[in-house]
C-alpha positions in Angstrom: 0.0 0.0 0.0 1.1 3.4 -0.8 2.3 6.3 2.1 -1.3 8.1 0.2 -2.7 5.3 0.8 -1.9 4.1 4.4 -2.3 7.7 5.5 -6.2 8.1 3.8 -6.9 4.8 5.7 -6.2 6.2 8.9 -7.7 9.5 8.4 -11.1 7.6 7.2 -11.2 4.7 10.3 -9.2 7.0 13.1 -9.6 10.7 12.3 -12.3 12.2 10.3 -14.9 12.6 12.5 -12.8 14.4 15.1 -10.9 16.5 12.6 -14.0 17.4 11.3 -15.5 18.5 14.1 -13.3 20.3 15.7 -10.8 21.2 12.8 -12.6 22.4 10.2 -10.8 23.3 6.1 -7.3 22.6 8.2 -5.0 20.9 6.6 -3.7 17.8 8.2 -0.4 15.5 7.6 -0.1 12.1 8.4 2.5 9.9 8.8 1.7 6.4 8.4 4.4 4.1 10.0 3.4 5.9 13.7 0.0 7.2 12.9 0.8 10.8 14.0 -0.7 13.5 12.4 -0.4 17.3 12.4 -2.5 20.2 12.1 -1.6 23.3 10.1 -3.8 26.0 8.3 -2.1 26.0 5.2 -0.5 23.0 3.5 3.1 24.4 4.0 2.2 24.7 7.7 1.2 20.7 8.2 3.8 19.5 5.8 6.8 21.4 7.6 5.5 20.2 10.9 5.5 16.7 9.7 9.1 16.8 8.2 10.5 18.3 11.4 9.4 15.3 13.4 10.0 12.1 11.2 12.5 14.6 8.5 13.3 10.8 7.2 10.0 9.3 6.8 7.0 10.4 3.7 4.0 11.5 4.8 0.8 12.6 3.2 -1.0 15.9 3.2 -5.0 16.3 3.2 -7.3 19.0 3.7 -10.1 18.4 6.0 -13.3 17.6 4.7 -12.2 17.6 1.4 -11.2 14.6 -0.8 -7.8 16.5 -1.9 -5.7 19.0 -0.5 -6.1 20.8 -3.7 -8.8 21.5 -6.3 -7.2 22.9 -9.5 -9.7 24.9 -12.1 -13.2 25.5 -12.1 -16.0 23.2 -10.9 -18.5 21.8 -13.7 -22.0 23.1 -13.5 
């Protein structure tokens, strides 16, 4: 399984409901080997706080309550 994939697993079975909740269009990193996540409100923010504790391990980036951290171009109507 991939690091995206590992890390959407836990987000689904131990995290979304909390996160969205109480964290609301954050953006949240994962690491999947220890299951620790951080919060950030921008992507740079969750991403950099993930490298600084595990700098030798991937982890994965989402945004709460959105499939993707991203959405690139305009939505279809």
């Amino acid at each position: 399984m991939s690091v995206a994939e590992r890390a959407k697993a836990i987000y689904e079975s131990e995290l979304r409901k909390r996160m969205e909740r109480e964290h609301p269009q954050q953006f949240i990193a994962i690491e999947p080997e220890s299951h620790a996540f951080f919060l950030g409100s921008s992507f740079i923010d969750a991403a950099m706080k993930v490298k600084e504790a595990f700098p030798d391990r991937k982890a994965f980036v989402l945004r709460v309550g959105h499939e993707a951290a991203f959405h690139i171009g305009a939505a279809s109507r």
